[in-house]
N, C-alpha and C positions, 0 to 999 in steps of 0.2 A: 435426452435433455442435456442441456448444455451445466457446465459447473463453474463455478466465480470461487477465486480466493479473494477477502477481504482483509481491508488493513484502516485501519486509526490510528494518529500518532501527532505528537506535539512535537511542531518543528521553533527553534525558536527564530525569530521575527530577524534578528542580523544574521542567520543564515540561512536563509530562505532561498534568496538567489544559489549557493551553493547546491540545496535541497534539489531545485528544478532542476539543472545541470545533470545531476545524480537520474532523478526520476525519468531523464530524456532520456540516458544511456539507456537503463534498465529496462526502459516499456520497448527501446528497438529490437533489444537482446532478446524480450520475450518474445516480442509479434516474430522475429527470425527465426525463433526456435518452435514456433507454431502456435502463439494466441492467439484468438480471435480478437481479444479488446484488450486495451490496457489505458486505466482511465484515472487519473490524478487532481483531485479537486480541494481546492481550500477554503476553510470554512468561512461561510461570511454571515450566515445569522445562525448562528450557534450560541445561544444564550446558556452561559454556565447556570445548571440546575439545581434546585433545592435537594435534591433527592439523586436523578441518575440527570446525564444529560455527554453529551460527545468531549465535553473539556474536562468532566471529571472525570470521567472513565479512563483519560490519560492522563493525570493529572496536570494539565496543563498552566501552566504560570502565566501571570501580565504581558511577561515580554514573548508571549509563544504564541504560533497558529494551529487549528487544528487541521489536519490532514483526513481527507479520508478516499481512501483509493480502492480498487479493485481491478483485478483482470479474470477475462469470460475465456474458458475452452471449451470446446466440446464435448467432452467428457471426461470424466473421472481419471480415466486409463490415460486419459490425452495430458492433464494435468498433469501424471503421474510423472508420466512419461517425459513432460518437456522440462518440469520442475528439476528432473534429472539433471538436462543437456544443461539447467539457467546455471545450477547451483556449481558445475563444473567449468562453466566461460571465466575464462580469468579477464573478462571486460568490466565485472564485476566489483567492486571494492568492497570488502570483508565488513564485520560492524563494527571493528576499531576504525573504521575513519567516515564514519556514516554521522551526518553532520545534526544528528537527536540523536536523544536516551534510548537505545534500543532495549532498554527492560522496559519502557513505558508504551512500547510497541501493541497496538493488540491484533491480530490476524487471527483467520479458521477458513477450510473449505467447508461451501456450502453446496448442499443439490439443488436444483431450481427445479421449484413444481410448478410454477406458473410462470409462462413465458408468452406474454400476448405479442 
């Protein structure tokens, strides 16, 4: 079974364009070092919720989008493996010049039990 890292995050709205730029390098760097998918979408009926909802869980501001991303490997080991080769490409820029609050970041790997 194939495995996904996921990601949420509040980018804000005057750097958005920067964000894409960032998001293109990074999904090439990964599918090069062997993802299957690398997939970047932004919120558009994301209604901030009374309780839990995508913009509170980052806490997102007025002038912010929310993000919410993921890339698919085939395995665990595969993940392991390329997260390796990502986190060593110096095509990369570090979290000091990452255009959000990377403490408001949230990610995790997950296993996928059902893949129709």
């Amino acid at each position: 079974m194939s495995y996904v890292d996921g990601f949420v995050l509040a980018v804000p709205k005057e750097k958005f364009a920067e964000y894409q730029l960032i998001a293109r390098e990074a999904g090439e760097v990964w599918k090069e070092h062997g993802a299957l998918a690398y997939v970047e979408c932004i919120g558009d009926d994301v209604p901030y919720g009374e309780l839990t909802s995508f913009p509170r869980a980052v806490q997102a501001k007025d002038d912010e989008v929310v993000v919410f991303s993921w890339i698919i490997y085939a395995s665990r080991e595969a993940r392991d493996e390329i997260m390796r080769k990502v986190m060593a490409d110096p095509r990369l820029k570090g979290p000091a010049d990452m255009p959000f609050d990377t403490k408001r970041l949230i990610y995790g790997g997950f296993k996928v039990f059902l893949e129709l």
